[in-house]
Kinemage of the C-alpha trace (Angstrom):
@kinemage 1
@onewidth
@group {chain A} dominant
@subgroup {mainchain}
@vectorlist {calphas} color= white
{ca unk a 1} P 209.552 138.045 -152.487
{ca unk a 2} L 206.038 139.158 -153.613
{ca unk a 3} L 204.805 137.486 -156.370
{ca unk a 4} L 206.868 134.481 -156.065
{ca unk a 5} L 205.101 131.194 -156.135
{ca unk a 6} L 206.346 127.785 -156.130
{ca unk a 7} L 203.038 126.313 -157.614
{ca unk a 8} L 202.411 122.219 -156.822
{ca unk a 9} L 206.261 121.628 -157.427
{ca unk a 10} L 207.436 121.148 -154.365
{ca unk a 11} L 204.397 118.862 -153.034
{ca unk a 12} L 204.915 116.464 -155.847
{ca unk a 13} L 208.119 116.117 -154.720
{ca unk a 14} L 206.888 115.318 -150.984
{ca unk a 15} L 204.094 112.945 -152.219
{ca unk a 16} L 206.564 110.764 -154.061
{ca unk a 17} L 209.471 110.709 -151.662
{ca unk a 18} L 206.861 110.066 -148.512
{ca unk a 19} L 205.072 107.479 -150.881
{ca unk a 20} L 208.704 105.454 -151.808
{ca unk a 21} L 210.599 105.878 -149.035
{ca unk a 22} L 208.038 105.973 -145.853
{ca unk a 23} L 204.939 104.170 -146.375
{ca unk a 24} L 206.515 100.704 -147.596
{ca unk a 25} L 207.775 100.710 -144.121
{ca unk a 26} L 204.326 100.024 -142.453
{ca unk a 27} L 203.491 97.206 -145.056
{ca unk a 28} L 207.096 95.235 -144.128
{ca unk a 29} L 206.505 95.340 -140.523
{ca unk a 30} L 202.762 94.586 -140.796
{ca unk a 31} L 203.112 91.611 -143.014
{ca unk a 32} L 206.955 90.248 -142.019
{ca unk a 33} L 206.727 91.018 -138.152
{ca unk a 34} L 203.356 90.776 -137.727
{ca unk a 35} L 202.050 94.020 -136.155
{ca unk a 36} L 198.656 94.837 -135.627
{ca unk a 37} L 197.214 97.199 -138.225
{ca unk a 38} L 196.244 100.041 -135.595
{ca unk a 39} L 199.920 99.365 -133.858
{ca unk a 40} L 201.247 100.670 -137.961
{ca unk a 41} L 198.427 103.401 -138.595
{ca unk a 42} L 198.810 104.642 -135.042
{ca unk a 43} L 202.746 105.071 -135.513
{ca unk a 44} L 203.237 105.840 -138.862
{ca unk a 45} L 200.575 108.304 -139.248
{ca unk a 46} L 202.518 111.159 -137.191
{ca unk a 47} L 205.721 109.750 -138.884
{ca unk a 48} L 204.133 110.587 -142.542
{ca unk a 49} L 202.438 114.124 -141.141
{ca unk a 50} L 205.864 115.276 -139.898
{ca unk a 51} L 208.226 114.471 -142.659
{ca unk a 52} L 205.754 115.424 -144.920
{ca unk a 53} L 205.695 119.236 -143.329
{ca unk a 54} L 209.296 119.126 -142.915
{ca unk a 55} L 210.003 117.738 -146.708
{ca unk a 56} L 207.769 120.330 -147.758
{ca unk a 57} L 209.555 123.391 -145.615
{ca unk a 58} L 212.843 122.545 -146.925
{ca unk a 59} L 211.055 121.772 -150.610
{ca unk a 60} L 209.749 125.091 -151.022
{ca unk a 61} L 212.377 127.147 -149.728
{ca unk a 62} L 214.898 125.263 -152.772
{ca unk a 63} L 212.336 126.223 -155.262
{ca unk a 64} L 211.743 130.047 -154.061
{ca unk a 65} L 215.856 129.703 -154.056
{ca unk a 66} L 215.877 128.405 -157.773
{ca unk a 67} L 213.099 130.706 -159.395
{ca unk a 68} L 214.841 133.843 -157.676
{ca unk a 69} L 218.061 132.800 -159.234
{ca unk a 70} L 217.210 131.632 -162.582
{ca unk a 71} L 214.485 135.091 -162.464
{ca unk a 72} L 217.942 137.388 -162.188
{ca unk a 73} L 220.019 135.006 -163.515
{ca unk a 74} L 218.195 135.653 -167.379
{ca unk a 75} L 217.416 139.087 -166.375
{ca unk a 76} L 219.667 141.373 -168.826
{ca unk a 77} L 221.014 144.558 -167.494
{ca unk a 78} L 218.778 147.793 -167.595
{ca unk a 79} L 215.904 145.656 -167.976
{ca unk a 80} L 212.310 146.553 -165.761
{ca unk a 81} L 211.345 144.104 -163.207
């Protein structure tokens, strides 16, 4: 897989999901329940590291999976590499 690169793709993806989906969740507990601010940065930091890294993983290996396909997918027989 040399020369295979996934450019920013997959960390857009990340950014977005971890910024809809994981960061409201400090804001409702901090403002509904009433949780100390350091109580919500000192849980959901880790929270937002780790799903980030494994989002990204799992991210990056779909779009190494998609340009190898659509790269031999186009590619017309007796054609160079």
């Amino acid at each position: 897989m040399a020369g295979e690169d996934t450019g920013d793709g997959p960390a857009v993806f990340v950014i977005f999901a971890a910024g809809i989906f994981i960061v409201p969740l400090p804001v409702i507990l901090s403002v509904g329940y009433g949780w100390p601010m350091w109580l919500s940065l000192g849980i959901f930091i880790p929270v937002i590291i780790a799903a980030s890294y494994w989002m990204l993983k799992k991210c990056r290996g779909v779009m190494f999976a998609r340009s190898y396909q659509e790269r031999h997918r186009t590619r017309r027989p007796g054609q160079a590499r």
